[in-house]
C-alpha positions in Angstrom: 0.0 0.0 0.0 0.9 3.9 -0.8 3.0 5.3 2.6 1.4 7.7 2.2 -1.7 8.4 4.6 -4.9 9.8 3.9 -6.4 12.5 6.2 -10.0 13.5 6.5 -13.1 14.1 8.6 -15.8 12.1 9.7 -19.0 14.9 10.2 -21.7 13.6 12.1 -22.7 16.2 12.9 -22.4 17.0 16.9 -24.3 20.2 17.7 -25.3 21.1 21.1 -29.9 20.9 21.3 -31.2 24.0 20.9 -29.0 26.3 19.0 -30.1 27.7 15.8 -29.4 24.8 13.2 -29.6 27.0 10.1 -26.5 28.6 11.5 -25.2 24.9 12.6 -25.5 23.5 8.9 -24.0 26.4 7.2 -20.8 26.4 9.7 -20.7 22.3 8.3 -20.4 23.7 5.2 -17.6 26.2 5.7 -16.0 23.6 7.6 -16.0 20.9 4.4 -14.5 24.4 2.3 -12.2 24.8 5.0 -10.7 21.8 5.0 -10.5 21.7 1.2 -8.3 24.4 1.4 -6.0 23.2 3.6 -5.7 19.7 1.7 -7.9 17.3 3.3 -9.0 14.4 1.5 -12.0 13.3 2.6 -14.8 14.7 4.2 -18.0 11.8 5.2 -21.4 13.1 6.5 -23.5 11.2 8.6 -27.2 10.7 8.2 -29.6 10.9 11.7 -33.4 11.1 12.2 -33.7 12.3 16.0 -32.1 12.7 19.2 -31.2 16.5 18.5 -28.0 16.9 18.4 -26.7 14.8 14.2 -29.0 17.3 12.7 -28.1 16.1 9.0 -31.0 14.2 8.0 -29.8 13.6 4.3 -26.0 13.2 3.4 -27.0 13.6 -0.4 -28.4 16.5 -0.1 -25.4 18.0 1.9 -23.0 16.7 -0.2 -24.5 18.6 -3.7 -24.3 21.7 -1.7 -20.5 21.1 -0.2 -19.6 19.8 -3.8 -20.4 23.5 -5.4 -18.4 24.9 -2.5 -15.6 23.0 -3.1 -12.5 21.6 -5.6 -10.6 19.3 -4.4 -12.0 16.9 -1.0 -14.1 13.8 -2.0 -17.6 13.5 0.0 -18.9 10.5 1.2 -22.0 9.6 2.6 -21.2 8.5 6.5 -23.3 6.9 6.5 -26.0 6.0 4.7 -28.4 3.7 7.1 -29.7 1.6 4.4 -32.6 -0.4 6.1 -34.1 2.8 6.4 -34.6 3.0 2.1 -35.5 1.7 -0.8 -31.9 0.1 -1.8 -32.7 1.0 -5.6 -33.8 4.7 -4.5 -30.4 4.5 -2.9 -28.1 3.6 -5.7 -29.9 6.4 -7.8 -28.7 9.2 -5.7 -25.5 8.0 -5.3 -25.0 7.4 -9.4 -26.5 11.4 -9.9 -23.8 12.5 -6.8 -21.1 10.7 -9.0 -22.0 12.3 -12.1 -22.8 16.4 -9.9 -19.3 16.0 -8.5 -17.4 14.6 -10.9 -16.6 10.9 -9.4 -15.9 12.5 -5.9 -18.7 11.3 -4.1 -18.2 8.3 -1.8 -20.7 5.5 -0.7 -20.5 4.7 2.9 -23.2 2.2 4.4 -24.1 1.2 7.7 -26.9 -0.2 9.9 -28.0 3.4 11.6 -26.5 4.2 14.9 -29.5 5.7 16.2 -31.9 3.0 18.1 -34.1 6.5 18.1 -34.4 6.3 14.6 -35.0 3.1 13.6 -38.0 2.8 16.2 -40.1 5.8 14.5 -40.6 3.8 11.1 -40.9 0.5 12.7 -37.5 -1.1 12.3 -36.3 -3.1 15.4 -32.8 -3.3 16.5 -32.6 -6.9 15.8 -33.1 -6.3 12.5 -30.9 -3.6 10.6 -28.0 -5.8 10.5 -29.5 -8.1 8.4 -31.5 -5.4 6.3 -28.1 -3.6 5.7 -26.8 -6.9 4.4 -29.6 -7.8 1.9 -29.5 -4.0 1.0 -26.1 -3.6 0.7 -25.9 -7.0 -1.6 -28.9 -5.1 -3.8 -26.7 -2.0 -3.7 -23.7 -3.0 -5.3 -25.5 -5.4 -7.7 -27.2 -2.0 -9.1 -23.7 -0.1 -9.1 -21.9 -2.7 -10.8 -24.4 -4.9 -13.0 -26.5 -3.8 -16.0 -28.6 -7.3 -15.0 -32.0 -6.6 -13.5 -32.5 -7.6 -10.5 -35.6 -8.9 -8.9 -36.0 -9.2 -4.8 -38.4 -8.8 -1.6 -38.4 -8.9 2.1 -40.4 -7.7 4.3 -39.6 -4.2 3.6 -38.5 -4.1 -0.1 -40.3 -5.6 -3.4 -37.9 -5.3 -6.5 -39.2 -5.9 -9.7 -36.6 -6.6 -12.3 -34.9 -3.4 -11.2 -31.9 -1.7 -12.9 -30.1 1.6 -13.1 -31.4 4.0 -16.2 -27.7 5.7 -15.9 -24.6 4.3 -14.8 -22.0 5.8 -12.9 -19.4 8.7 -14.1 -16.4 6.7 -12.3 -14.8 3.8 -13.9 -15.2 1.5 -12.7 -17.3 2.8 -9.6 -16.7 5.0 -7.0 -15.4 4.6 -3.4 -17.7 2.6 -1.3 -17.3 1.3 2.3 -18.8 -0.6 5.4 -19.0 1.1 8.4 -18.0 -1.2 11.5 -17.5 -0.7 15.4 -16.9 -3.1 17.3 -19.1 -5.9 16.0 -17.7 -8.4 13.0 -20.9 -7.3 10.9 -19.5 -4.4 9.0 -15.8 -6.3 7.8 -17.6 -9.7 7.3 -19.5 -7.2 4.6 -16.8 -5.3 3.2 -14.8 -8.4 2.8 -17.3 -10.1 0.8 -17.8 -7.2 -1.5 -13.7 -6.3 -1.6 -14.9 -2.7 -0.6 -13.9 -0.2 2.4 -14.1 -0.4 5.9 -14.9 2.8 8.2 -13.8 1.8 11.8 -16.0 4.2 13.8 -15.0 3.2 17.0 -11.1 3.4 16.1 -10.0 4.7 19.3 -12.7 3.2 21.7 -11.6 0.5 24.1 -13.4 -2.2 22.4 -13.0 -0.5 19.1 -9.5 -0.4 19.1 -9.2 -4.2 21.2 -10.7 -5.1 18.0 -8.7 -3.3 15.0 -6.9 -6.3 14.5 -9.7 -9.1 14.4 -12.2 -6.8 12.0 -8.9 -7.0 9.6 -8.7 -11.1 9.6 -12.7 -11.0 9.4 -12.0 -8.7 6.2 -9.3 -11.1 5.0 -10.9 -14.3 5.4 -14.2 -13.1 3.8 -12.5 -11.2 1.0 -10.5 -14.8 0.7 -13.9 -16.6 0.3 -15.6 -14.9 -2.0 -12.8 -14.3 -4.5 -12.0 -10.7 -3.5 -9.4 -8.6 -2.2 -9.1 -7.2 1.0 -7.1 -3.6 1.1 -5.3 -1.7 3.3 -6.1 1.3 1.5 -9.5 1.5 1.4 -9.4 0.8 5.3 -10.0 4.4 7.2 -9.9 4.6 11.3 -12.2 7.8 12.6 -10.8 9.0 16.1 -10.7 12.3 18.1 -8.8 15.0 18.2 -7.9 19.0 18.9 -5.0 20.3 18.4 -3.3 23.3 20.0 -0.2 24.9 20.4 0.5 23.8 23.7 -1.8 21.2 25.6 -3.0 23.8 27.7 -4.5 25.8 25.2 -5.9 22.5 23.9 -7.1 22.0 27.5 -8.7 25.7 27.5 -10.1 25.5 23.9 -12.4 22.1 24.6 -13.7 23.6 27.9 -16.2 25.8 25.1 -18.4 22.4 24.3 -16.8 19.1 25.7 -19.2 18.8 28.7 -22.6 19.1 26.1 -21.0 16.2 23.5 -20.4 14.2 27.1 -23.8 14.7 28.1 -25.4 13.5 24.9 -23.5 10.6 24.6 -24.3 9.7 28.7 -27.9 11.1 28.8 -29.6 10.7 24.8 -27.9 8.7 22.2 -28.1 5.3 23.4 -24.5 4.2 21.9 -23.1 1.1 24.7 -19.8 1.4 22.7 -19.6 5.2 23.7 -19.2 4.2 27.7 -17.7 7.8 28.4 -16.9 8.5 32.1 -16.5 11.8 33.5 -19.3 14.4 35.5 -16.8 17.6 35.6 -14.8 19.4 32.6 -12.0 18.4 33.6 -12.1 14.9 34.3 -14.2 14.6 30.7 -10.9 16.4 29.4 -9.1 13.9 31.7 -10.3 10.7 30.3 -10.3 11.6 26.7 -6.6 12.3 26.9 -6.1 9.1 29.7 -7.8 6.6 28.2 -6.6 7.2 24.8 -10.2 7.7 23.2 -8.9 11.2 21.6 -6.0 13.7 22.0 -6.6 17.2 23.2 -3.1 18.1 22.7 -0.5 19.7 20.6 0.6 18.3 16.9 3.5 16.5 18.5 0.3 14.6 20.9 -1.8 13.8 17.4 1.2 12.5 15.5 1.5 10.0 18.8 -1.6 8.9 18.3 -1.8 8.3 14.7 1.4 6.2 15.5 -0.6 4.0 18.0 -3.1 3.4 15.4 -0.9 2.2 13.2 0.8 -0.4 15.2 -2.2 -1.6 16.6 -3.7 -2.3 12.7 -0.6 -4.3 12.3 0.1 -3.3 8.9 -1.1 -0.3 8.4 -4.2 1.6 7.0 -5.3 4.1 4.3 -6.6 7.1 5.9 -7.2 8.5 9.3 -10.8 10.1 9.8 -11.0 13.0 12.6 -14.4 12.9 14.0 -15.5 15.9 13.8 -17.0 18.0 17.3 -17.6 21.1 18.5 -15.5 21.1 21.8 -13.8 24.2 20.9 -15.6 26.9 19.4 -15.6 28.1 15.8 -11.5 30.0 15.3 -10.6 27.3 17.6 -11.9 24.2 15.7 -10.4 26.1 12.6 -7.4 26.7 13.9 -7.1 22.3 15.2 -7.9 21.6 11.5 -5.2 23.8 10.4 -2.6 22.8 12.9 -2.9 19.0 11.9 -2.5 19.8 8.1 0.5 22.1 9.2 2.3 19.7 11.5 0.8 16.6 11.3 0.0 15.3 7.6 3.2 16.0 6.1 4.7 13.3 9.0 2.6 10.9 7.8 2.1 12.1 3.3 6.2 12.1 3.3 6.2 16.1 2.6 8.3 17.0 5.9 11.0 14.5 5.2 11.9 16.4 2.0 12.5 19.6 4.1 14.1 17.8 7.3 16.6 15.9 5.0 17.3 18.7 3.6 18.3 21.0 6.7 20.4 18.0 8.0 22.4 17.7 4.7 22.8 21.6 4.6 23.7 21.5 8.5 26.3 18.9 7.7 27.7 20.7 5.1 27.6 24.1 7.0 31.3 24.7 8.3 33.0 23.4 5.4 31.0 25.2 3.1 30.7 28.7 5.3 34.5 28.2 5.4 35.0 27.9 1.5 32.6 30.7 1.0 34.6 33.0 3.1 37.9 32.0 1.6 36.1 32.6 -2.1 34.9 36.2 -0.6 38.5 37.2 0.7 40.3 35.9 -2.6 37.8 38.2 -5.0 38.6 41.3 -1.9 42.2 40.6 -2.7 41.6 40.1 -6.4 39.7 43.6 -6.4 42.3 45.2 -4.5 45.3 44.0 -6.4 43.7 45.1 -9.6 43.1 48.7 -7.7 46.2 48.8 -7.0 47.9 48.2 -10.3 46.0 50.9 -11.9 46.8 53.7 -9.5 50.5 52.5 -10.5 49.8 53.3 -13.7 
C-alpha cells in the first residue's frame, strides 16, 4: 500500500440541542471548504433522524451543496443507514452524486446508529443488520451490473430493477462498510472487496478489535474471490490540536461537557461508555484513556502512531471525527494545525524539508569556510587590480 496516509473528517454532525441549526448546517459547510483548502482528502457526513443533536438528515443533499463549495476533497455519505430506504432509490442518488461532483462522491453504508431512529418507522434493532446486508448486496449489484435484479423482504419488493444511468467513475466510486466493534460491517466489506470505516477506532473495544475486524475482512475477501485492502481501510478518532496542551485544554472547555452529556444522557450508543461528571475529568479521560488527543501536533502525530501499530500493517486514511468542543476559530485553527504539522509526518512532505536542513547543516562549516575563503580571494583580487591601476 501507498505510505502515504490519507487525512479526513468524519462529520456527524455533533451540535449542542437548541442552538439555531440554520447557523449549525452552514458552519458544516464552511468547515467541508475549509478543509479543502488546507488539503484534506476526505470529508464523510453522517445521516440521523432524532435525538437532537446529528441534525443532518440527508448526506446527499449536503453533499451537492459542499460539492459547489468545493475543488478538491471527495464527499462521502457517512453513513447511509440503508434499512431505512428503498436500496434501488439508494443507488440512484449516489450514481447522480457521481456524475454532480465529478466521481468525488463516496458511498459509505451502515446499519443506523441511532436505536431512536429506527423505532419511528418501525425497524427493530434486531433487524438492521441483516437489512443492511440484503441492501447492501442489492446495492452493489445495481452499481456494478447492468442485469436486473428482482427481490423482496419484508420491507422491499424489486421488480426486475436496474439503473437507467450508470455511474461517471470507472469502474465505480469509493464505497465502504462502516463497523465498530461488532464483525458485521468487515464480514460485509470483505465479501464485497470494498472499504471499511472503523467508527470506534479509538474506543476500548473499538481499538481491542482493530486487528480481528482485519482477519474478518481477509478471510471473507478470501472466500468470495476478493481482495481485502489496506487502503480503502479508514480509522475515525478524536482530536484537537493546540499549540501547547493547555491551550488544547482551554479550547475544549467551550463544548466538551454538552458532547459528554449526549453521549451519557440521549444517544443510546453502549460502545460510547464515556466516564467523566466535571470538565476536567471529561478532558481527563479523553486524553487518559486514549479515546482522543486534546493536545499539541506532537500529541496527534502519537496517536496516529498508535493506530498504526495496533492495525498491524497499516491503514489508508485516518478520519477526525469531527465536534464542536472548541468553538468556531478554535476548531479552525485544530484543523489547520494538523495539516501544518501533522500530515506532512505521515504524506512524506516534511521528510523532503528535514533531510534537507540536515544535509545543509552537515555541510555548513565546510561550506561557510569555502565561501569566506572565495569572498576574501575576490577582496584581494579587487584590491590587487586597484592597486595596479593607481600605478599606472
Amino acid at each position: 500500500m501507498s505510505s502515504r496516509l490519507g487525512f479526513g473528517i468524519f462529520l456527524a454532525p455533533f451540535h449542542r440541542a437548541g442552538e439555531n441549526p440554520t447557523l449549525a448546517i452552514q458552519r458544516d459547510l464552511e468547515l467541508v471548504t475549509h478543509l479543502d483548502q488546507l488539503g484534506y482528502d476526505e470529508a464523510w457526513v453522517g445521516e440521523h433522524h432524532s435525538a437532537g443533536s446529528e441534525i443532518i438528515a440527508s448526506p446527499e443533499i449536503f453533499i451537492a451543496a459542499a460539492a459547489e463549495r468545493t475543488r478538491h476533497i471527495r464527499l462521502g455519505t457517512g453513513v447511509i443507514s440503508v434499512g431505512y430506504h428503498n436500496p434501488l432509490w439508494v443507488a440512484e442518488r449516489l450514481v447522480q452524486l457521481d456524475h454532480m461532483t465529478h466521481g468525488r462522491v463516496m458511498f459509505g453504508a451502515g446499519p443506523g446508529s441511532l436505536p431512536t431512529d429506527a423505532a419511528m418507522i418501525g425497524i427493530e434493532q434486531s433487524e438492521t443488520r441483516d437489512l443492511l446486508e440484503q441492501g447492501f448486496d442489492i446495492i452493489m449489484h445495481l452499481l456494478t451490473s447492468e442485469e436486473p435484479l428482482t427481490f423482496r423482504n419484508s420491507r422491499w419488493d424489486l421488480r426486475e430493477a436496474q439503473l437507467h444511468l450508470r455511474p461517471y467513475s470507472n469502474p465505480l466510486f469509493d464505497c465502504a462498510v462502516a463497523a465498530v466493534v461488532s464483525p458485521s460491517g468487515p464480514r460485509l466489506a470483505g465479501k464485497h472487496g470494498v472499504g471499511l470505516l472503523s467508527l470506534g477506532a479509538t474506543q476500548a473495544a473499538g481499538f481491542d478489535a482493530l486487528g480481528l475486524h482485519w482477519n474478518v475482512m481477509e478471510q471473507r475477501a478470501a472466500q468470495f474471490g476478493k481482495v481485502a485492502d489496506r487502503a480503502k481501510w479508514r480509522l475515525v478518532g478524536m482530536m484537537h490540536c493546540a499549540e501547547t496542551r493547555e491551550q488544547a485544554r482551554r479550547d475544549v472547555e467551550y463544548g466538551i461537557a454538552s458532547w459528554f452529556r449526549y453521549f451519557q444522557t440521549v444517544a443510546g450508543l453502549p460502545q460510547m461508555n464515556l466516564t467523566g461528571n466535571q470538565v476536567g475529568e471529561m478532558i481527563d479521560y479523553v486524553s487518559e484513556s486514549g479515546t482522543g488527543v486534546i493536545g499539541t501536533p506532537d500529541d496527534c502525530k502519537q496517536q496516529i502512531e498508535r493506530l498504526l501499530a495496533q492495525s498491524n500493517g497499516g491503514f489508508g486514511t485516518f478520519l477526525l471525527l469531527a465536534h464542536e468542543w472548541a468553538n468556531t476559530a478554535a476548531t479552525r485553527r485544530s484543523y489547520e494545525l494538523i495539516a501544518k504539522y501533522v500530515m506532512p509526518e505521515f504524506q512524506g512532505q516534511a521528510r523532503g524539508t528535514l533531510n534537507a536542513v540536515a544535509h545543509a547543516r552537515k555541510l555548513r562549516e565546510r561550506l561557510k569556510q569555502e565561501q569566506q575563503a572565495a569572498i576574501e580571494a575576490m577582496q584581494a583580487k579587487h584590491a590587487a587590480e586597484v592597486a595596479a591601476l593607481q600605478k599606472e
